[in-house]
N, C-alpha and C positions, 0 to 999 in steps of 0.2 A: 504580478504573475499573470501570465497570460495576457499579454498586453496591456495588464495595469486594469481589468476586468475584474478582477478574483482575486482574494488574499486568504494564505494557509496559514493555520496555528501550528505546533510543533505537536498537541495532541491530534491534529489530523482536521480538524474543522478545515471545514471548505467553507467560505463568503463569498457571496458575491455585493460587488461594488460598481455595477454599471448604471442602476437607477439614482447613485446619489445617496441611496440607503445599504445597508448592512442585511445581508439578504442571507439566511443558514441555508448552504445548498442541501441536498439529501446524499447518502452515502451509502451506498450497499455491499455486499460480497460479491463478485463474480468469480470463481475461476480462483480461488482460494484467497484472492486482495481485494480489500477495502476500494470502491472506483465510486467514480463520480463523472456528471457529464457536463461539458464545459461547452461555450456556445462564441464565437467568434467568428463576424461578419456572414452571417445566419448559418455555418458550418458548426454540428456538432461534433463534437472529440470525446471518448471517454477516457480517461485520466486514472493511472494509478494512486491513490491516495499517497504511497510509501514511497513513489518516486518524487511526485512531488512537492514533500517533505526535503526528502535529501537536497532536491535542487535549490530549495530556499533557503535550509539552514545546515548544510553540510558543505563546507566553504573548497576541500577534494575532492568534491562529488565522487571518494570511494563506494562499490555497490556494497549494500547492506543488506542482511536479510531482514524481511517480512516476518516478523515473528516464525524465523526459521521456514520459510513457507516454499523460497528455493532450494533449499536441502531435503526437504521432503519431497519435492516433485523427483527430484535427482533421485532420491533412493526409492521411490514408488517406480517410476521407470526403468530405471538402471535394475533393479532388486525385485521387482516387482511384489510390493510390499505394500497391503492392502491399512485402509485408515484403522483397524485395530492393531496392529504388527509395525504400526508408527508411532501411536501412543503408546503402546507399551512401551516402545524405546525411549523415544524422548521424555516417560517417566522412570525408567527404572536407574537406580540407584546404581553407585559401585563401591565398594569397600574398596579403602587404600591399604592391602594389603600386599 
């Protein structure tokens, strides 16, 4: 991945593999996803964690969501639906009645 620089787990680990060694990149939240910053002919890039995921082991690269994380932006914007009026949704229950 990344010109054969960096290899990704399916839990999200980021390596790097340019020294020869097995190197745990770091991984943080920005902007509600998991990113990481990736380094290529001294160009830095910062990198969705859950994109690429998909690109490694999702062989239709169908888009997927981020622990629902596109669907919440959609309905924060769209609805204007602030981060408690989110969690309540996507906790609250429904009787099949």
């Amino acid at each position: 991945m990344h010109g054969g620089d960096y290899a990704i787990c399916t839990d999200g680990a980021v390596w790097s593999i340019k020294s020869g060694e097995w190197q745990r990149k770091a991984v943080w939240t920005e902007h509600g996803h998991r990113t990481v910053e990736l380094y290529r002919h001294g160009q830095r890039t910062r990198r969705r964690v859950s994109v690429m995921v998909r690109e490694a082991f999702d062989n239709d690269n169908e888009r997927k969501n981020d622990e629902d994380n596109e669907l919440r932006w959609y309905l924060r914007r769209q609805y204007g639906l602030d981060d408690n009026e989110l969690q309540a949704l996507f906790n609250e229950e429904y009787d099949d009645e």
